[in-house]
N, CA, C and O atoms as a GROMACS GRO file, in nm:
protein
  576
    1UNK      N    1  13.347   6.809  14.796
    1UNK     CA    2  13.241   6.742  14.869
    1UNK      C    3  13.183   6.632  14.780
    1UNK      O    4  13.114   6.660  14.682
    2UNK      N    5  13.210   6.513  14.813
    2UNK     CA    6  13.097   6.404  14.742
    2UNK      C    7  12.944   6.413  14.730
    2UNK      O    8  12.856   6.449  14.808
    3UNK      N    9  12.947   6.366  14.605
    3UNK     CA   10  12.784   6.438  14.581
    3UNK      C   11  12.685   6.299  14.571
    3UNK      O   12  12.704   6.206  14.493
    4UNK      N   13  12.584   6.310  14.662
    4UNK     CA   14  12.525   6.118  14.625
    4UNK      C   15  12.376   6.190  14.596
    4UNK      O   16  12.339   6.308  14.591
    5UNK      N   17  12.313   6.064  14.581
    5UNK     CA   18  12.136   6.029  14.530
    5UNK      C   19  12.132   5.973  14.611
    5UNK      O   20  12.228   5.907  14.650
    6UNK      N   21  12.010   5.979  14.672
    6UNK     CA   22  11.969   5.853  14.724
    6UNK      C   23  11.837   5.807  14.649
    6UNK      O   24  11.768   5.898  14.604
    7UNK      N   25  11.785   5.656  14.626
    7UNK     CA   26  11.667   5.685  14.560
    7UNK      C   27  11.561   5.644  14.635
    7UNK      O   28  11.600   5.617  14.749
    8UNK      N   29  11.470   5.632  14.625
    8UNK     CA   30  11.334   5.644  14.698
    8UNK      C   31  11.325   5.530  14.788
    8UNK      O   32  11.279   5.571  14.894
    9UNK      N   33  11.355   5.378  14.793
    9UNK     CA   34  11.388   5.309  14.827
    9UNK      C   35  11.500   5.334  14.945
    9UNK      O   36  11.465   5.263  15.039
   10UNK      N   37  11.602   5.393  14.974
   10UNK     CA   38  11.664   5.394  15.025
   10UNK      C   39  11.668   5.500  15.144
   10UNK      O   40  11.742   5.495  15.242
   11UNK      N   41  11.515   5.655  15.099
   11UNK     CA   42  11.471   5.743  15.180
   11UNK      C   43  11.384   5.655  15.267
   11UNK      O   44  11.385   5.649  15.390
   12UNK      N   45  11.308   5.590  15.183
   12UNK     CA   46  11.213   5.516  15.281
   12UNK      C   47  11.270   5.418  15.372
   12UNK      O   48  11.202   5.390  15.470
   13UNK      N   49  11.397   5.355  15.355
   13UNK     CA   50  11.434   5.259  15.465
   13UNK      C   51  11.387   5.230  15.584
   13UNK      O   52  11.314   5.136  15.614
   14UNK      N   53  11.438   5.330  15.667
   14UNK     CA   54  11.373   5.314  15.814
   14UNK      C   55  11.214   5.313  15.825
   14UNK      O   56  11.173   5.335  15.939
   15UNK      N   57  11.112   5.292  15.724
   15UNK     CA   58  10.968   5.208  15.799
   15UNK      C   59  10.960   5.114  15.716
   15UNK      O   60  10.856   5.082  15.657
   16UNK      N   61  11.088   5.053  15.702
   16UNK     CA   62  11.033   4.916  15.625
   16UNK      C   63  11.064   4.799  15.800
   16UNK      O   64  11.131   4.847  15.891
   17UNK      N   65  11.028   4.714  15.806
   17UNK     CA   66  10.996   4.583  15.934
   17UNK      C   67  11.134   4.588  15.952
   17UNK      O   68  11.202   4.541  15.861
   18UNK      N   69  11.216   4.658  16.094
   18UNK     CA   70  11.315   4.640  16.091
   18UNK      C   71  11.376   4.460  16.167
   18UNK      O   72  11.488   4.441  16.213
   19UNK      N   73  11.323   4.411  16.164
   19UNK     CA   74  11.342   4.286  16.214
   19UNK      C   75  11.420   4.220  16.118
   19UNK      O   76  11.451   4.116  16.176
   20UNK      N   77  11.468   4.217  16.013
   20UNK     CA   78  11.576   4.182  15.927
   20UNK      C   79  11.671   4.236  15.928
   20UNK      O   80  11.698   4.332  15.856
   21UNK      N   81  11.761   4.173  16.031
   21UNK     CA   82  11.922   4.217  16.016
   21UNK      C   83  11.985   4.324  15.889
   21UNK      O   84  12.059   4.422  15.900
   22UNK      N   85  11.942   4.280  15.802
   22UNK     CA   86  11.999   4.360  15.693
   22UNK      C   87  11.914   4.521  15.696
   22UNK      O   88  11.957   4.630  15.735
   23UNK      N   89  11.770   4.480  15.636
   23UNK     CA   90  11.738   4.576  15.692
   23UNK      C   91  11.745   4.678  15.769
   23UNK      O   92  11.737   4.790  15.720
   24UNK      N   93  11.767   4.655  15.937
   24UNK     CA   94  11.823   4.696  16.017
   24UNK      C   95  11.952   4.804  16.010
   24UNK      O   96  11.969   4.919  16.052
   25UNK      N   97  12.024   4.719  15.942
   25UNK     CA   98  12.181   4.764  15.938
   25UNK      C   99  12.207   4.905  15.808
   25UNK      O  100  12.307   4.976  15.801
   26UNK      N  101  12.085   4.909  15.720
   26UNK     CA  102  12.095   4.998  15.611
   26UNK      C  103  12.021   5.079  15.662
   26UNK      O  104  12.052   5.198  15.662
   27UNK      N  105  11.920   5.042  15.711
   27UNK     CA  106  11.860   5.180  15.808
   27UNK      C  107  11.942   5.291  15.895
   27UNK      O  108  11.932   5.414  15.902
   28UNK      N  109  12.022   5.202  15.955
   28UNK     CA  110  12.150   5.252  16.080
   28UNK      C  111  12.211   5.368  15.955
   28UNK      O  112  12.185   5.488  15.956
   29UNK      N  113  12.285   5.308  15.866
   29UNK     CA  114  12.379   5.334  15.791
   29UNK      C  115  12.298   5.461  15.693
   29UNK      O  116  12.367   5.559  15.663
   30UNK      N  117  12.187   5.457  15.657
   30UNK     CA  118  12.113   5.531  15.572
   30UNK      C  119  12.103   5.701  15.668
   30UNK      O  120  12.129   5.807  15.612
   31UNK      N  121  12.062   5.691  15.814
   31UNK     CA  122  12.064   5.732  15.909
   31UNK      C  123  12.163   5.806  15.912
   31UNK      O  124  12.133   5.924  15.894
   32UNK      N  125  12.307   5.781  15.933
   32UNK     CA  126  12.454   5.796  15.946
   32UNK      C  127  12.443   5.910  15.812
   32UNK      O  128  12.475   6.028  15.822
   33UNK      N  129  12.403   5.859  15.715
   33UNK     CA  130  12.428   5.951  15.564
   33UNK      C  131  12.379   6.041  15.560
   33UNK      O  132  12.427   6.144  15.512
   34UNK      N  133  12.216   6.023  15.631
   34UNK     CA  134  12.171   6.174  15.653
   34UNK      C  135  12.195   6.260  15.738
   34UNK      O  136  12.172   6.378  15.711
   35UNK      N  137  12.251   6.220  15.870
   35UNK     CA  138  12.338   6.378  15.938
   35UNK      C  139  12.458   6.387  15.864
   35UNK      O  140  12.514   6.495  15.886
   36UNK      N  141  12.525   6.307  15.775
   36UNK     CA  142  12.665   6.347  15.682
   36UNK      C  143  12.579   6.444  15.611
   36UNK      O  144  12.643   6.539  15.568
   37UNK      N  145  12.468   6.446  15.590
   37UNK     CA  146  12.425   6.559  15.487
   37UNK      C  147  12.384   6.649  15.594
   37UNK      O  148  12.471   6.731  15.621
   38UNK      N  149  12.318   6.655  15.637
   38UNK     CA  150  12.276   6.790  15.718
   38UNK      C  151  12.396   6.850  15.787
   38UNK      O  152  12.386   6.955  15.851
   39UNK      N  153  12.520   6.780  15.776
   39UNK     CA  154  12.628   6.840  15.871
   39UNK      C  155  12.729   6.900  15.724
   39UNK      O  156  12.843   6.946  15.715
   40UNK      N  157  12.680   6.888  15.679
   40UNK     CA  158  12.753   6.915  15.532
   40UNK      C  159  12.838   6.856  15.463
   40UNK      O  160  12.880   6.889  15.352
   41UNK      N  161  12.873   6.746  15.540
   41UNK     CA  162  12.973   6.638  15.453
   41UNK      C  163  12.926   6.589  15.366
   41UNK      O  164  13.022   6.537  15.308
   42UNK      N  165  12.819   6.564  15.299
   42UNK     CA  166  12.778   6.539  15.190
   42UNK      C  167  12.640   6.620  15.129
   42UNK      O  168  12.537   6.658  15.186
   43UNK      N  169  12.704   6.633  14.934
   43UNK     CA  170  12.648   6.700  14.871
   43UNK      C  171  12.496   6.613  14.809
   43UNK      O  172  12.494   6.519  14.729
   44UNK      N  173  12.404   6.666  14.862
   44UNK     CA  174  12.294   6.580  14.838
   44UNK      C  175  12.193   6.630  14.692
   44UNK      O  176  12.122   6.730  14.687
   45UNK      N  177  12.215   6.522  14.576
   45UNK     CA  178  12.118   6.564  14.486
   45UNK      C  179  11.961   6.519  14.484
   45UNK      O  180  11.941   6.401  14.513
   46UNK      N  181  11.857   6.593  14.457
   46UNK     CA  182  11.767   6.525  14.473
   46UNK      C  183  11.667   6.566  14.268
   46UNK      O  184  11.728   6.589  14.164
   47UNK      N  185  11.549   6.559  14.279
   47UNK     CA  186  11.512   6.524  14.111
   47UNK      C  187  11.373   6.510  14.122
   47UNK      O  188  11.310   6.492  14.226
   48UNK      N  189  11.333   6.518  14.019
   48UNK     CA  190  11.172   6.541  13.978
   48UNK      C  191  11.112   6.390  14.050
   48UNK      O  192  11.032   6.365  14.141
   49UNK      N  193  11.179   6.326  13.977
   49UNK     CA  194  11.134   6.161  13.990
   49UNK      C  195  11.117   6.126  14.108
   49UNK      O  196  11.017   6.072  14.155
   50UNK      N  197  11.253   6.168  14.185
   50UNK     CA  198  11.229   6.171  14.318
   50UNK      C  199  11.085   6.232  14.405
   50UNK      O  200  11.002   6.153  14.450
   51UNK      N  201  11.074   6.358  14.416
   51UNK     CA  202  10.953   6.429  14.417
   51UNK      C  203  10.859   6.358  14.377
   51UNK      O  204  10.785   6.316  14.467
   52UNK      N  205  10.819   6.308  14.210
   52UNK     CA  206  10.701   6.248  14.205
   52UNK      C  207  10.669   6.097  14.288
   52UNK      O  208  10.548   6.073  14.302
   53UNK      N  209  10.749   6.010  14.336
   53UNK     CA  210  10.783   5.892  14.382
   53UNK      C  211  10.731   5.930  14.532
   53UNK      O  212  10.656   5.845  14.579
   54UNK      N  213  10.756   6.034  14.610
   54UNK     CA  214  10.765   6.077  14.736
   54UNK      C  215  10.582   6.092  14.726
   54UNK      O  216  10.500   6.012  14.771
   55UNK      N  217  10.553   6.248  14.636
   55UNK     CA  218  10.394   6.239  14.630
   55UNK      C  219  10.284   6.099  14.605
   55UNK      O  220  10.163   6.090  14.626
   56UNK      N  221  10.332   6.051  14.579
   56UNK     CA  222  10.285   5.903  14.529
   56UNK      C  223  10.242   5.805  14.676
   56UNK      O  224  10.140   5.740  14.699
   57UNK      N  225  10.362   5.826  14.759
   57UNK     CA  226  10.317   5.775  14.915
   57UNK      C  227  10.231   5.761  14.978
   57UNK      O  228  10.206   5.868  15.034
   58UNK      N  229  10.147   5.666  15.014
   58UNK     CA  230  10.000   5.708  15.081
   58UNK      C  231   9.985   5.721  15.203
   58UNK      O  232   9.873   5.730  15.253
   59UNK      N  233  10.136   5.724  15.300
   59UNK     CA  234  10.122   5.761  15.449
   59UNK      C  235  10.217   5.922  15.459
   59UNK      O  236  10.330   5.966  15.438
   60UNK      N  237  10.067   5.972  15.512
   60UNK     CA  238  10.091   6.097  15.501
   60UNK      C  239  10.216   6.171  15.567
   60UNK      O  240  10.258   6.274  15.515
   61UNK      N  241  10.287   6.109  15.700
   61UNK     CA  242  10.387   6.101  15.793
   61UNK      C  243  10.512   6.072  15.726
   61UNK      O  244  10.621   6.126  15.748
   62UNK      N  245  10.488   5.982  15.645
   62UNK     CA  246  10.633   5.927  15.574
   62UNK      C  247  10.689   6.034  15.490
   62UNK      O  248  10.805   6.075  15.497
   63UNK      N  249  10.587   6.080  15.401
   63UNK     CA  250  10.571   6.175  15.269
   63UNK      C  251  10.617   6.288  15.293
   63UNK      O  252  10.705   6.324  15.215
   64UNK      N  253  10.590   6.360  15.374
   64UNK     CA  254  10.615   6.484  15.483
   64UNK      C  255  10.732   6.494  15.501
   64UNK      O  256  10.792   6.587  15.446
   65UNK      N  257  10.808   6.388  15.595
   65UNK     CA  258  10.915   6.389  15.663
   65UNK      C  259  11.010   6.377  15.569
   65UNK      O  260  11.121   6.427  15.590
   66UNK      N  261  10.970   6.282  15.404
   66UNK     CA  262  11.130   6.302  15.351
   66UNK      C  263  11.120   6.427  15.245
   66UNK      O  264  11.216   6.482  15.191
   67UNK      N  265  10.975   6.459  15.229
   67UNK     CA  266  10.967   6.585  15.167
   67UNK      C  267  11.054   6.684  15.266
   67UNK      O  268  11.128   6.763  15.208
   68UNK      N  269  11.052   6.687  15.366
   68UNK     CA  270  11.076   6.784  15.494
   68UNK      C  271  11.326   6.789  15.431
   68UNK      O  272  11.412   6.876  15.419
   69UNK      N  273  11.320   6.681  15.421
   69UNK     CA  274  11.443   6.657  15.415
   69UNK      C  275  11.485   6.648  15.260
   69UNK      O  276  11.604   6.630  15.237
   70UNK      N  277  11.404   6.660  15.164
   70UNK     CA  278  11.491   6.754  15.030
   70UNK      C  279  11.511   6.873  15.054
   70UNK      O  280  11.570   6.918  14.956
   71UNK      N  281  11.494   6.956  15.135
   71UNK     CA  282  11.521   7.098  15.145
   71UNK      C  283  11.704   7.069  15.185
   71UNK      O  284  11.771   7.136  15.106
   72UNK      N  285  11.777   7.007  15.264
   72UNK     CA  286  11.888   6.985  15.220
   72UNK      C  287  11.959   6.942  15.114
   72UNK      O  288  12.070   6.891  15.132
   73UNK      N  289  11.907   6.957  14.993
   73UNK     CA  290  11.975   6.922  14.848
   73UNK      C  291  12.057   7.018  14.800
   73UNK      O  292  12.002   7.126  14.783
   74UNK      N  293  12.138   7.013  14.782
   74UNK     CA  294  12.234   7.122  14.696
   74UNK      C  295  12.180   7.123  14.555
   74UNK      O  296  12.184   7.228  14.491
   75UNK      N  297  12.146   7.047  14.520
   75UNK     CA  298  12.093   7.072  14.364
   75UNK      C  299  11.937   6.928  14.344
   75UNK      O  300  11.929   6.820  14.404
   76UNK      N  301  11.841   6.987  14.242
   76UNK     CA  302  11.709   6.915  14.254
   76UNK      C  303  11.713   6.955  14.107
   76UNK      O  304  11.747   7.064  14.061
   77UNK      N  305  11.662   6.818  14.027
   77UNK     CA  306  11.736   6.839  13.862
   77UNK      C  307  11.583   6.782  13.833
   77UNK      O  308  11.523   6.681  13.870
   78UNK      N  309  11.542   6.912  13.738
   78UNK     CA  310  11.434   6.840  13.643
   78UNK      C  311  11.441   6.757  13.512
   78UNK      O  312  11.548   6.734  13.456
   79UNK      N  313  11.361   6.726  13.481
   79UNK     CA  314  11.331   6.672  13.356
   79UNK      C  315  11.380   6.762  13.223
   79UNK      O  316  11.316   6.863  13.192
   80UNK      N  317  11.520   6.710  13.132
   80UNK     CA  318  11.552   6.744  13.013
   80UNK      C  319  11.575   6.635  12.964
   80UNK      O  320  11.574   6.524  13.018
   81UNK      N  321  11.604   6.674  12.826
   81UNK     CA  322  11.607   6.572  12.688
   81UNK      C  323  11.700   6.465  12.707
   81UNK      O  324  11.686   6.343  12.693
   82UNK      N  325  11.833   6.558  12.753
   82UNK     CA  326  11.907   6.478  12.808
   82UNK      C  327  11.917   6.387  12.880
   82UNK      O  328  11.969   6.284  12.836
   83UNK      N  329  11.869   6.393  13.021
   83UNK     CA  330  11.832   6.299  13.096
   83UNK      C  331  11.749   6.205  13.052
   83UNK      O  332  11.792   6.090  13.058
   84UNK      N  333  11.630   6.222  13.007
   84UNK     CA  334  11.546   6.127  12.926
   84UNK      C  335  11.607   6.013  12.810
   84UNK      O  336  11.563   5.900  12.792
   85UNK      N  337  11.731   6.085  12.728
   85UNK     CA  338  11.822   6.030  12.670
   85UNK      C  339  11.887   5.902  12.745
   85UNK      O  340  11.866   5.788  12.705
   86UNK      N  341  11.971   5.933  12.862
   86UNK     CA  342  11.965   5.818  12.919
   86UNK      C  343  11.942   5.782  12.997
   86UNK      O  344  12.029   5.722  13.059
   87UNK      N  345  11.843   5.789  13.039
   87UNK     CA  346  11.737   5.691  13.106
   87UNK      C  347  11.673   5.578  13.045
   87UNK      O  348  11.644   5.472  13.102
   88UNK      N  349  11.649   5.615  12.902
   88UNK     CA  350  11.649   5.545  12.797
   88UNK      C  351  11.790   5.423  12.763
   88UNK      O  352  11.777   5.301  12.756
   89UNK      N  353  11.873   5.472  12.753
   89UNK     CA  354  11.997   5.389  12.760
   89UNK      C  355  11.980   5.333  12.871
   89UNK      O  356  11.899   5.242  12.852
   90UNK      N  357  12.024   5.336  13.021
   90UNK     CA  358  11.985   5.250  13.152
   90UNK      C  359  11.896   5.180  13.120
   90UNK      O  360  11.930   5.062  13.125
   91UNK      N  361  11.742   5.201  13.072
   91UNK     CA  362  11.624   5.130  13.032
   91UNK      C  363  11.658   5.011  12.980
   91UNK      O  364  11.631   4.902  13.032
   92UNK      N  365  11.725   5.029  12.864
   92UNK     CA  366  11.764   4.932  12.755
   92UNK      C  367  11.830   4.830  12.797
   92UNK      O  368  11.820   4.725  12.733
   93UNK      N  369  11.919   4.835  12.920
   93UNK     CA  370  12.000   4.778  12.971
   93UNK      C  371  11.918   4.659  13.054
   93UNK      O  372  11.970   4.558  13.102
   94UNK      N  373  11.792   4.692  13.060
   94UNK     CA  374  11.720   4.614  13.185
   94UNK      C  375  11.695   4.684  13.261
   94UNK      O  376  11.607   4.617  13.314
   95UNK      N  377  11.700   4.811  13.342
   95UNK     CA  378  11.692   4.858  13.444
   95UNK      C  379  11.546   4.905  13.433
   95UNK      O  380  11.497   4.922  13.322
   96UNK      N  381  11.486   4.923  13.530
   96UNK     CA  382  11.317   4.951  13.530
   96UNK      C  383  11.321   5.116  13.512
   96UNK      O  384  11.414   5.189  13.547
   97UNK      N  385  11.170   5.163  13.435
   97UNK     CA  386  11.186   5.289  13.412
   97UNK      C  387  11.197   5.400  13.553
   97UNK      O  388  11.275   5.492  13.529
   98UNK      N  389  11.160   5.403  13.631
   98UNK     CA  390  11.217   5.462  13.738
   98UNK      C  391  11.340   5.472  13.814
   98UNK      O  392  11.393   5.577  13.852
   99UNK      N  393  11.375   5.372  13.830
   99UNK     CA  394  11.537   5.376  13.854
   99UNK      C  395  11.583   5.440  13.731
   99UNK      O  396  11.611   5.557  13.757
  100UNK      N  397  11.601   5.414  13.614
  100UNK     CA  398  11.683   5.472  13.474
  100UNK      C  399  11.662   5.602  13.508
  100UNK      O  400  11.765   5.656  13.549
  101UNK      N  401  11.562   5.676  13.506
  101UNK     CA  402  11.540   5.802  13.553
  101UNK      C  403  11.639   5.821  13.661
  101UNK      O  404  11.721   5.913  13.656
  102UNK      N  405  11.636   5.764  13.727
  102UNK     CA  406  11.728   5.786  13.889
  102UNK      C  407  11.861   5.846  13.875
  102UNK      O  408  11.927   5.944  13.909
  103UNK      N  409  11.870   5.694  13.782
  103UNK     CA  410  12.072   5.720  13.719
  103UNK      C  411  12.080   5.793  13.641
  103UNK      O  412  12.195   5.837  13.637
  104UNK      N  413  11.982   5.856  13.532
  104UNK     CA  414  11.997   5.960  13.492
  104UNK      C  415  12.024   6.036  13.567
  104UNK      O  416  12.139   6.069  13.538
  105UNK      N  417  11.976   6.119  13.695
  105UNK     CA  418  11.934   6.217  13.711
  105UNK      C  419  12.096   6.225  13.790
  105UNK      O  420  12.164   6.328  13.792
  106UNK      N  421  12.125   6.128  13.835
  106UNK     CA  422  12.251   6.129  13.931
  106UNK      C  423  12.379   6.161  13.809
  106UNK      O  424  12.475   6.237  13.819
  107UNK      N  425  12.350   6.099  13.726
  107UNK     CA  426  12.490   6.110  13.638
  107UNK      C  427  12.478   6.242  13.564
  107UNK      O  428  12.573   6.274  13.493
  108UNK      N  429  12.382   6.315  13.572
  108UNK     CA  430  12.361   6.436  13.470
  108UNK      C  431  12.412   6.550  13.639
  108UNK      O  432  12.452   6.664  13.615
  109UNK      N  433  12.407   6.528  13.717
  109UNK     CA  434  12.451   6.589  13.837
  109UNK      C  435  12.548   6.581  13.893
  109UNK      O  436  12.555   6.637  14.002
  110UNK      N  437  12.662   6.506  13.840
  110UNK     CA  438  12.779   6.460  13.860
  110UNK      C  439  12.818   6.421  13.950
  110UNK      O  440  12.934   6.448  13.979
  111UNK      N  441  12.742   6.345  14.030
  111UNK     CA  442  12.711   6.228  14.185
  111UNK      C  443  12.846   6.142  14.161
  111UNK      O  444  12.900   6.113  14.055
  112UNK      N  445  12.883   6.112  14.294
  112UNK     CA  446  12.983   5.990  14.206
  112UNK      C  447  12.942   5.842  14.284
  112UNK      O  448  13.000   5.734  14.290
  113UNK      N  449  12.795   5.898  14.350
  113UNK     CA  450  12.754   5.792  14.416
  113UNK      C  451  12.576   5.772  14.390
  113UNK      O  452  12.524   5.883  14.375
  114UNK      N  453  12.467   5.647  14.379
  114UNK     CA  454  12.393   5.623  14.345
  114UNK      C  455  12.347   5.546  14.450
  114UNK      O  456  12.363   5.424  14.451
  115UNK      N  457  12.267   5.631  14.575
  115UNK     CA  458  12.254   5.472  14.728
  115UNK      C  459  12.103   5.431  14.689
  115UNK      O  460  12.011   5.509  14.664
  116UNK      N  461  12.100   5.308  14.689
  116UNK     CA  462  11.946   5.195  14.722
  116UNK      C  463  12.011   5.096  14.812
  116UNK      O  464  12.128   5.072  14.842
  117UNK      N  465  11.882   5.042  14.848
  117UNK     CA  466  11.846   4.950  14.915
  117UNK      C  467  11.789   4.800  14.812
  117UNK      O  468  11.794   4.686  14.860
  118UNK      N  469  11.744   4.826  14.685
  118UNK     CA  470  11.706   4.774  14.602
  118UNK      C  471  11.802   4.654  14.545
  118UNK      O  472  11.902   4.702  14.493
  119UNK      N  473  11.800   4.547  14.542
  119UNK     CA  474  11.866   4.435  14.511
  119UNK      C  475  11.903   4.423  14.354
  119UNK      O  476  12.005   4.395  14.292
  120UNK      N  477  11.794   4.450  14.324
  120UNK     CA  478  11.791   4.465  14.173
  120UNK      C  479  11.915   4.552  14.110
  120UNK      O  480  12.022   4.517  14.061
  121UNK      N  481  11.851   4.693  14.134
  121UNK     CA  482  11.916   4.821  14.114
  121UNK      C  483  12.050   4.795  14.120
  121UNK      O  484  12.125   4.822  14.027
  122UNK      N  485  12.105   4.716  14.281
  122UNK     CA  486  12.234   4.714  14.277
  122UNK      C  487  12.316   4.686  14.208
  122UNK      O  488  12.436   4.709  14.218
  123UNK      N  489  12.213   4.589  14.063
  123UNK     CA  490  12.341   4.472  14.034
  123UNK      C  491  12.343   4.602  13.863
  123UNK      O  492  12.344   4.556  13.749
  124UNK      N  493  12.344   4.699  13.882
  124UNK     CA  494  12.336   4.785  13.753
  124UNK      C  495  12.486   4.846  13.756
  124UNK      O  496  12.527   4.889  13.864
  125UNK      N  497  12.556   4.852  13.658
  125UNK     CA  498  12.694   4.888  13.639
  125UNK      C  499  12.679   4.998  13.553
  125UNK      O  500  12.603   4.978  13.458
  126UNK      N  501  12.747   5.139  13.564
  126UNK     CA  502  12.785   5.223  13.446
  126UNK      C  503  12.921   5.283  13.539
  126UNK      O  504  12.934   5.320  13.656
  127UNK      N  505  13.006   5.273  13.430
  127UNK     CA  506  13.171   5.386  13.452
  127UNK      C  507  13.129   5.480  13.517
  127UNK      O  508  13.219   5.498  13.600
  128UNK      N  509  13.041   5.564  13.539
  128UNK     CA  510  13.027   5.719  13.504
  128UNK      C  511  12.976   5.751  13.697
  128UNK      O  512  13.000   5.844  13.773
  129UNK      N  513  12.884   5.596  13.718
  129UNK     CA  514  12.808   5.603  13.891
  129UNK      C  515  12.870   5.502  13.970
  129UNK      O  516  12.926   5.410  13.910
  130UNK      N  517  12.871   5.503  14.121
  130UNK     CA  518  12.876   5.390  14.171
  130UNK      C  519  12.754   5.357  14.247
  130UNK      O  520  12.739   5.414  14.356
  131UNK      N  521  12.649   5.260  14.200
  131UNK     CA  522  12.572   5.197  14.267
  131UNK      C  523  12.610   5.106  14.408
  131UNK      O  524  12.675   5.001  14.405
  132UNK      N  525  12.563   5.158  14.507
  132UNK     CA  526  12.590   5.103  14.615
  132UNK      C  527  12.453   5.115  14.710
  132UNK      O  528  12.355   5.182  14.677
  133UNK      N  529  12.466   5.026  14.853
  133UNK     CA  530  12.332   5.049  14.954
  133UNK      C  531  12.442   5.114  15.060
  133UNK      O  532  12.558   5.094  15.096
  134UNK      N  533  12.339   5.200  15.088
  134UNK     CA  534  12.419   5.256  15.247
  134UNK      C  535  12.546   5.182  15.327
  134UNK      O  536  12.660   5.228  15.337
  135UNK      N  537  12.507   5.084  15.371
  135UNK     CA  538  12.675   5.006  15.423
  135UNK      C  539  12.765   5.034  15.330
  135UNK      O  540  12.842   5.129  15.335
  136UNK      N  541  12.756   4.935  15.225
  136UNK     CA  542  12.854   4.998  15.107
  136UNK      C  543  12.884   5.157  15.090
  136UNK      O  544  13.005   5.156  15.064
  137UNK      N  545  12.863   5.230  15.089
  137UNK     CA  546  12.903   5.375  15.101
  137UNK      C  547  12.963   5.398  15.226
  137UNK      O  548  13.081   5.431  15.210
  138UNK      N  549  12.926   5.394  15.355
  138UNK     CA  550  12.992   5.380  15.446
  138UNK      C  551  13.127   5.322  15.430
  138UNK      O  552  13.236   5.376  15.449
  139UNK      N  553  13.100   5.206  15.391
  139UNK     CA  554  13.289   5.142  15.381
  139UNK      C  555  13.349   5.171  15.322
  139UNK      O  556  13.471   5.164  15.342
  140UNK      N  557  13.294   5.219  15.218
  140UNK     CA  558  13.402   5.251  15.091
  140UNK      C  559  13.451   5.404  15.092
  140UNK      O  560  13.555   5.448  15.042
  141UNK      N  561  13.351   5.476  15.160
  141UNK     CA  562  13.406   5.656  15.195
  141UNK      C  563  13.449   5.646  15.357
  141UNK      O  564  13.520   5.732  15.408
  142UNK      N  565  13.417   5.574  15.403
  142UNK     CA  566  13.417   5.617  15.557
  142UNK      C  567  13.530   5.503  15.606
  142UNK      O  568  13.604   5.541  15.698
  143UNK      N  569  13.548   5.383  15.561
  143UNK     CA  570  13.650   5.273  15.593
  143UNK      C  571  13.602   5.198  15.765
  143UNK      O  572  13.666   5.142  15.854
  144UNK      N  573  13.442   5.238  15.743
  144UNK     CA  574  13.386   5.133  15.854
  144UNK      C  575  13.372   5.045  15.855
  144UNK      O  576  13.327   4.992  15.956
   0.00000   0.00000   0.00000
């Protein structure tokens, strides 16, 4: 079973203004990923960071509902040395301290996938993840 992240950015999709085509289309696709997880086709990791990012939300509806939907995680990875290790490395690289955490948490979980919505994020390379946004995962596992 393929094992992905999604990161906070990419849970929240669908209430961002869907009036941007793109937008739109990662929402669809983000959508698609989450009954692949609830149907069991995909192994969903989720993480502290995650959790703290979610509590952080100030609409109480939003917060709820994707809290409601880590309970499908196969695995929820806290905070070790390790991970902190590289997150630190990602850091160094440029990547902002929350995302680094992210890819930590995905690569210490042996994900072989890393989904945002984040423009930034995307353009981050390591051997070990594949950073992609929802469409991209779609095409590249699904050949849509």
């Amino acid at each position: 079973m393929t094992r992905i992240y999604l990161d906070n950015c990419c849970f929240n999709r669908p209430y961002d203004d869907q009036s941007n085509i793109l937008v739109e289309l990662e929402t669809k696709a983000k959508l698609v990923i989450q009954q692949m997880i609830v149907d069991g086709k995909l192994g969903l990791v989720t993480s502290y960071m995650l959790e703290q990012e979610n509590d952080d939300n100030p609409y109480a509806e939003r917060r709820n509902t994707i809290m409601d939907f880590f309970k499908y995680a196969h695995q929820d990875i806290s905070e070790t040395q390790e991970i902190i290790k590289m997150a630190k490395e990602a850091n160094a690289t440029g990547l902002k301290v929350k995302d680094s955490i992210h890819v930590a948490c995905a690569i210490f979980a042996d994900c072989e996938y890393l989904l945002t919505t984040d423009n930034r994020f995307l353009k981050y390379k390591d051997a070990r993840i594949n950073v992609v946004n929802p469409i991209q995962f779609l095409v590249e596992t699904e050949g849509v």
